[in-house]
C-alpha positions in Angstrom: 0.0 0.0 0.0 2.6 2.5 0.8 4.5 1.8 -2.6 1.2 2.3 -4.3 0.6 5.4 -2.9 4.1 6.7 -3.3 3.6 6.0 -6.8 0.0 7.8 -7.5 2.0 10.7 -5.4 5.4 11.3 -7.8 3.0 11.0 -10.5 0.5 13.8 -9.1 3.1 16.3 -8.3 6.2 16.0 -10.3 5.6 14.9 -14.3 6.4 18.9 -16.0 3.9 19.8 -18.5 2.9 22.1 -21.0 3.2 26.0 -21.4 1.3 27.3 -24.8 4.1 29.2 -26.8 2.7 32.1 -28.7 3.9 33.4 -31.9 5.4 36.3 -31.2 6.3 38.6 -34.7 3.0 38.9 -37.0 2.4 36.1 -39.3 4.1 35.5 -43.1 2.2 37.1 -46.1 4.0 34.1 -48.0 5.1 30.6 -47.0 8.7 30.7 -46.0 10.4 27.3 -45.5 11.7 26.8 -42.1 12.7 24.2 -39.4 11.9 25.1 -35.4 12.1 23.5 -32.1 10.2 23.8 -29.1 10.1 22.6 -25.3 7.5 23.6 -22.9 6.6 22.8 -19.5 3.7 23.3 -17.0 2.5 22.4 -14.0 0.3 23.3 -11.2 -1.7 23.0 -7.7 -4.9 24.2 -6.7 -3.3 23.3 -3.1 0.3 22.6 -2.8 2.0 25.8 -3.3 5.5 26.2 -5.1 7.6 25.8 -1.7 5.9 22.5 -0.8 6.5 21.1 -4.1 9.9 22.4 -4.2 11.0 20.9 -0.7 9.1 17.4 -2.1 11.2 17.5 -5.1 14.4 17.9 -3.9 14.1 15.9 -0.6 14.0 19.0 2.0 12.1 18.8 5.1 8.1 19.3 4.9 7.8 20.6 8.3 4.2 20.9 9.6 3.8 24.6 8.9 4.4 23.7 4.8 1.9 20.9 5.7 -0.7 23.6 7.7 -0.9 25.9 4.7 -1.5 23.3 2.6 -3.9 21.8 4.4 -5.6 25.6 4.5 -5.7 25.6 0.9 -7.9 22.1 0.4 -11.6 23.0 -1.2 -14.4 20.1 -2.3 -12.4 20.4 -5.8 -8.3 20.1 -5.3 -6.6 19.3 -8.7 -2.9 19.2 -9.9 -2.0 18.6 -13.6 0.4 19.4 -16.1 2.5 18.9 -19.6 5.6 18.6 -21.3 6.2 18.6 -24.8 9.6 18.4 -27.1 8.5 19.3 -30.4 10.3 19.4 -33.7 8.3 20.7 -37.2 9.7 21.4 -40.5 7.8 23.6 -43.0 8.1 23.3 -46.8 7.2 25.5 -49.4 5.2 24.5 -52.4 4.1 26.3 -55.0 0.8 24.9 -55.9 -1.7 22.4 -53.9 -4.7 21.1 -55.2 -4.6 24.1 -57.6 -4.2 26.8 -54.7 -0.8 28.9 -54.5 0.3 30.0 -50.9 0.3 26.5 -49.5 3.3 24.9 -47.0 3.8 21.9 -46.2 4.4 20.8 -42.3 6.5 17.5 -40.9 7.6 16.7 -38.1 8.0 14.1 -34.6 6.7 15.1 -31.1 6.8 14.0 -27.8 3.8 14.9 -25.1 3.5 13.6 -21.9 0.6 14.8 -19.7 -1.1 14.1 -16.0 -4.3 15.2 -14.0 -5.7 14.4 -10.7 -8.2 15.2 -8.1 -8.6 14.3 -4.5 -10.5 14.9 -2.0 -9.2 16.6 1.4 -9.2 13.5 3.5 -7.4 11.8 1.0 -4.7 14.4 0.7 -4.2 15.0 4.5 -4.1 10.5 4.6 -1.2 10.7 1.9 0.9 13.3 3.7 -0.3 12.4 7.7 -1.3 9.2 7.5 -4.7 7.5 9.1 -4.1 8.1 12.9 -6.1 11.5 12.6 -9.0 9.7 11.6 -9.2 7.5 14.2 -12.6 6.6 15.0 -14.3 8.6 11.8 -14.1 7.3 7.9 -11.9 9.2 5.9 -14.0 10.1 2.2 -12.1 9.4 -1.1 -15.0 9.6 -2.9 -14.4 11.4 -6.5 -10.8 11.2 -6.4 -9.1 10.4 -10.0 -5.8 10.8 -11.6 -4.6 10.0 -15.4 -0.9 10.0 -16.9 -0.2 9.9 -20.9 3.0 9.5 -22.1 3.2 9.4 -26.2 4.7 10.4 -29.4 3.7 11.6 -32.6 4.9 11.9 -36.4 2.9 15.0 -37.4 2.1 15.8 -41.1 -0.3 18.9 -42.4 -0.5 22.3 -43.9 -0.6 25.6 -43.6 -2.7 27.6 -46.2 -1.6 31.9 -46.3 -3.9 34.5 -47.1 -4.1 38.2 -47.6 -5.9 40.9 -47.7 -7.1 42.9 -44.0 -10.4 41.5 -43.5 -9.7 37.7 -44.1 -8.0 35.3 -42.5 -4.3 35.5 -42.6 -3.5 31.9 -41.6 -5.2 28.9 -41.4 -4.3 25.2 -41.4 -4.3 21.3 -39.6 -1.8 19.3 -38.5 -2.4 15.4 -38.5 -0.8 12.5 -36.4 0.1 9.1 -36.5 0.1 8.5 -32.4 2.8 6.0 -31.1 1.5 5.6 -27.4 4.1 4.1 -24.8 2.7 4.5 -21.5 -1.0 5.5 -19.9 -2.2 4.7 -15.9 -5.5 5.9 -14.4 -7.5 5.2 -11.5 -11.1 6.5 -10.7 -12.6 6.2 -7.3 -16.5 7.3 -8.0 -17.6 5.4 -3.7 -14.6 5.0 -1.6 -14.1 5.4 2.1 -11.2 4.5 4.9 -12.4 3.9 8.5 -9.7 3.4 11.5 -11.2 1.8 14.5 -10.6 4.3 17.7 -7.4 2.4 18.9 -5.8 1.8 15.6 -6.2 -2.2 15.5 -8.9 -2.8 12.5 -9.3 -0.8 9.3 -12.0 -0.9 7.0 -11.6 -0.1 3.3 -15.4 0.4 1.2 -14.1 0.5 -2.2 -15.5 1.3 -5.8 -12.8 2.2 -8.3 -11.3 1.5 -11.4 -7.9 0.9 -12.4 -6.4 1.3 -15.9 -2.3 0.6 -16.9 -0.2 0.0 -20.2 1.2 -3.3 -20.6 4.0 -2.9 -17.6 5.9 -5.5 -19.6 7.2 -2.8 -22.5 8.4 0.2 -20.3 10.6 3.2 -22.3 10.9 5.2 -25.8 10.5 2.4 -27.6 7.8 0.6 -26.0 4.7 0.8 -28.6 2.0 0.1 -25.9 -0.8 1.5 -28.2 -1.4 3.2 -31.7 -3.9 6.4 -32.0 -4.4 9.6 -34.0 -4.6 13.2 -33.6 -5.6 16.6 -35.4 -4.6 19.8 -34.3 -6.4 22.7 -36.2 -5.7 26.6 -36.6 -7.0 29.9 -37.9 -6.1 33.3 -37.5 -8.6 36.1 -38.9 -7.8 39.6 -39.8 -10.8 42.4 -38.5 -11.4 45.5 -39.9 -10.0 47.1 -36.7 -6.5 46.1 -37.7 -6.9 43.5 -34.7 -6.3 39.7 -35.0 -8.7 36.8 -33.4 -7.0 33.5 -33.3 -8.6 30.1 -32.7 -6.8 26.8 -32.0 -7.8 23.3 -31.1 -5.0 20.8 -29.9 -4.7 17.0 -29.5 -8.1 16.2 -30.7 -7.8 12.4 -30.8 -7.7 8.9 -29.2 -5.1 6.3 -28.4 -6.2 2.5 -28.2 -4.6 0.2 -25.9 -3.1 -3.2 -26.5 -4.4 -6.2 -25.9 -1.9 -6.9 -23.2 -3.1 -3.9 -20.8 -4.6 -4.0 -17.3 -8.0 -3.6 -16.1 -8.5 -3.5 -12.7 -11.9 -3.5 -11.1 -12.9 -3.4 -7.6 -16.7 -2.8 -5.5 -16.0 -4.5 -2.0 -14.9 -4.2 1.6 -12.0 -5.0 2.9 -11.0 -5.7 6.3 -7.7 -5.5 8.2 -7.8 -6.7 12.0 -6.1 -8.3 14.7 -2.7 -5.5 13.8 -2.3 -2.0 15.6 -1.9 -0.1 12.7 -1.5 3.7 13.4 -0.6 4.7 10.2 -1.0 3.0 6.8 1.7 4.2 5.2 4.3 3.1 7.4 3.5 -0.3 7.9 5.8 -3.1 9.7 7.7 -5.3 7.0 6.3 -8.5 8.9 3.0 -6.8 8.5 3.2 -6.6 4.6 6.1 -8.8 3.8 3.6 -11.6 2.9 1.8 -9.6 -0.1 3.5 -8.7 -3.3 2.0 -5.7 -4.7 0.1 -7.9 -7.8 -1.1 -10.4 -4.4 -2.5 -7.1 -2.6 -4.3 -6.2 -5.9 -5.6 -9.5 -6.5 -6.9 -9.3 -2.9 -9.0 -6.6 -2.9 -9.9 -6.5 -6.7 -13.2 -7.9 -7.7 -12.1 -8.3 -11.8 -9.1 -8.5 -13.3 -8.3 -8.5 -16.7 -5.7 -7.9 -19.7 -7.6 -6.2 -22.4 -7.0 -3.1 -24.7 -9.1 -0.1 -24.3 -9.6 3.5 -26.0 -8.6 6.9 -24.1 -9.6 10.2 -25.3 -7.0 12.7 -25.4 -7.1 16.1 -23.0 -8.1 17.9 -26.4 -7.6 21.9 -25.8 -9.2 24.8 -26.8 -7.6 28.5 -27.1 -9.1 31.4 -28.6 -7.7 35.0 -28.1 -8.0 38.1 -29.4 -5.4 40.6 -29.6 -4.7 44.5 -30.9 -2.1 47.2 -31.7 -2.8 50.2 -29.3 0.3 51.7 -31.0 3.4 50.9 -33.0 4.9 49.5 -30.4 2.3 47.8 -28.0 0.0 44.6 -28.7 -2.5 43.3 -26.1 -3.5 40.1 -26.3 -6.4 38.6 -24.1 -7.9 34.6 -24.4 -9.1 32.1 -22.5 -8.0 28.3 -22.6 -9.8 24.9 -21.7 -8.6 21.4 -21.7 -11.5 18.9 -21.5 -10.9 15.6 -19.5 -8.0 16.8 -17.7 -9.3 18.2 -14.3 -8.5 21.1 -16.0 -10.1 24.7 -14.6 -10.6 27.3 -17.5 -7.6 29.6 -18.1 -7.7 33.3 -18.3 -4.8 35.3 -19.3 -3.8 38.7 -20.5 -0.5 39.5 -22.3 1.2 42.7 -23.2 3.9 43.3 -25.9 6.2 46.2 -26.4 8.2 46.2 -29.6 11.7 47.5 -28.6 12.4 47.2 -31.9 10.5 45.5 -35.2 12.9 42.5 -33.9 12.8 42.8 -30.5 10.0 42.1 -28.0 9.2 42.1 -24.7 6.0 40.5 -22.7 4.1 40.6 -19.6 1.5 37.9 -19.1 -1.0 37.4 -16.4 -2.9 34.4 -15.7 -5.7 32.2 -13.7 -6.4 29.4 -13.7 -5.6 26.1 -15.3 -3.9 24.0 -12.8 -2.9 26.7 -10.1 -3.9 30.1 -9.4 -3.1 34.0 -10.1 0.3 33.9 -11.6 2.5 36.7 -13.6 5.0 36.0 -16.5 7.8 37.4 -18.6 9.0 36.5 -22.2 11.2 37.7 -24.8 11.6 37.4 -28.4 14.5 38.3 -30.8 14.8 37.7 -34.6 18.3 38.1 -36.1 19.1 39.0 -39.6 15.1 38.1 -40.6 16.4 34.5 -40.8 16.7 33.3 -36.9 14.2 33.3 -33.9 14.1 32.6 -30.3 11.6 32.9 -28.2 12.3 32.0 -23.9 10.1 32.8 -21.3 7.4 31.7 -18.0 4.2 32.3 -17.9 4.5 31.9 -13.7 7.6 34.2 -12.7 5.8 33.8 -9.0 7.2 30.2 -8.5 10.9 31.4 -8.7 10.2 34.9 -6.8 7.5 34.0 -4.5 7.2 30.4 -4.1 5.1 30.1 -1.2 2.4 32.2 -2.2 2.3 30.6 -5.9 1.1 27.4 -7.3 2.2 27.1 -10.9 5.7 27.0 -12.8 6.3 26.9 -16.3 8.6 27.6 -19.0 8.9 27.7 -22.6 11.5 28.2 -25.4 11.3 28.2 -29.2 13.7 28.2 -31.8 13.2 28.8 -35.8 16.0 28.9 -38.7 14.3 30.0 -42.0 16.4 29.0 -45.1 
């Protein structure tokens, strides 16, 4: 039990994840060939701030104050989630498609990984403080869920250019072969703990289901699963000289193989005749009789190897943004994330154009994962052939991390030849 749980925690709070990289400089009249890479990360906590997750990460001490705020933080809803992605695209110029000019090309390989969770508070405070505070009293873990995705993709699309000022000024879709190497869930829609008064009997009422990749074929090159994907994008020019853009990410599925685990479970289970104080520091003679595939055959009603379909956390991002002068863009949008635990994401950018090759950026944000955050960015072009583009949407985490509960960080780099 205490191996399981250690488990379902690394996963919760440190897999990095996903920060949206925005294109900075205005978009190409013309297709342009070019090759770019990109990394991003993001995470967050509705409930463990920046310090707590710091200290767990790098094996400090989580005295009981980190533990107190924490624990002053917990709500009926308390999520964490993030993503990381490595992405490499090439895009190549054609002249004609299908009979229309202004057409590229896009190739390229990507690697996602993504997680989501949500607990209840009872569960939470059992994780971190164990089952002794509940003596007497059942501890509700009712609703509590988590997912992790780890996969990659070969990407293949096109980007289609337009002009003119009232018409869209880029448009396109992106589509992907999916090779999928590792996925783990677990949903607990009834579930309670109850610790008799004096710490010898514990009662587990249990209704949950548990999910996992064949654990047989672990790594990069394990090809758990095949799937697809379509990522799609417009970007329309108004009459005020201002720019909406629209994007939807990841909207797919990955099937399972055949050699995957499905764990089912609607039963109670009994432990008596042991003082137990706390469950997650149980006496080796206590546990040294069940292997963790025994304990799950113990408590689990069904058990089976079968392939199944997942979803993926498909995104949506729409924004709208406008030049208040030459040098200054604002950019406002929201973001949501559907079967991810995912809270809708609010943010507001500004740009100041140092120079046409040069620019600077403030963000503010809520939501998503965490809470209020700020950001910083920059982007340079050299000699109109070279970009970079580095930044954090949540400058909080490294300035103020105990009153912040995101982190994140993004860089891009493009070579047009």
């Amino acid at each position: 039990m205490k191996k399981i749980v250690l488990i379902v925690l690394a996963v919760f709070l440190f897999k990095q994840g996903f920060a949206q990289q925005q294109s900075f400089f205005s978009c190409d009249s013309i297709p342009r060939r070019s090759i770019s890479f990109s990394s991003n990360f993001d995470f967050g906590s509705s409930f463990a701030n920046n310090q707590f997750i710091n200290q767990f990460f790098v094996g400090g001490t989580i005295d009981r104050p980190l533990k107190d705020d924490m624990y002053e933080k917990l709500s009926a809803k308390n999520t964490v989630g993030g993503d990381f992605n490595l992405i490499l695209n090439a895009e190549l110029t054609i002249d004609t498609l299908f009979g229309k000019t202004n057409f590229s090309l896009i190739v390229g390989v990507e690697h996602n990984e993504h997680f989501d969770g949500k607990f209840t508070s009872d569960l939470i405070q059992l994780i971190f403080d164990g089952n002794k505070q509940f003596a007497g009293k059942y501890a509700n873990l009712s609703g509590s869920n988590y997912n992790y995705l780890n996969y990659q993709k070969i990407n293949f699309g096109f980007i289609n250019y337009k002009k003119g000022s009232q018409i869209s000024c880029k448009e396109g879709a992106v589509f992907s072969f999916i090779k999928a190497q590792e996925f783990q869930a677990m949903v607990i829609p009834e579930g309670t703990l109850f610790t008799e008064q004096y710490g010898d009997r514990l009662v587990f009422d249990m209704d949950y289901m548990y999910n996992n990749s064949d654990t047989s074929k672990t790594g990069l090159s394990a090809f758990n699963g095949f799937g697809i994907a379509t990522d799609l994008f417009s970007e329309y020019k108004l009459k005020t000289g201002g720019k909406i853009k629209i994007y939807i990410d990841d909207l797919g599925f990955i099937q399972w193989n055949k050699n995957s685990v499905q764990i089912e479970a609607d039963s109670t289970l009994t432990f008596d005749g042991v003082e137990v104080d706390n469950i997650l520091d149980l006496n080796d003679n206590v546990v040294s009789s069940f292997s963790q595939d025994s304990l799950l055959d113990y408590v689990s009603n069904k058990k089976s190897k079968t392939g199944f379909t997942v979803a993926l956390p498909t995104s949506f991002d729409i924004n709208y943004q406008q030049f208040i002068s030459k040098k200054i863009n604002i950019i406002g949008g929201i973001r949501y994330k559907i079967l991810s635990n995912y809270f809708p994401l609010l943010y507001a950018n500004v740009q100041y154009y140092a120079t046409p090759s040069f620019i600077l950026q403030g963000n503010l944000l809520y939501g998503g994962y965490g809470r209020f955050n700020f950001g910083v960015a920059f982007a340079k072009r050299f000699t109109n052939k070279y970009e970079i583009i580095l930044g954090t949407n949540h400058l909080g985490a490294y300035l103020v991390p105990s009153h912040t509960f995101n982190n994140s960080g993004f860089l891009g780099l493009k070579a047009y030849f």
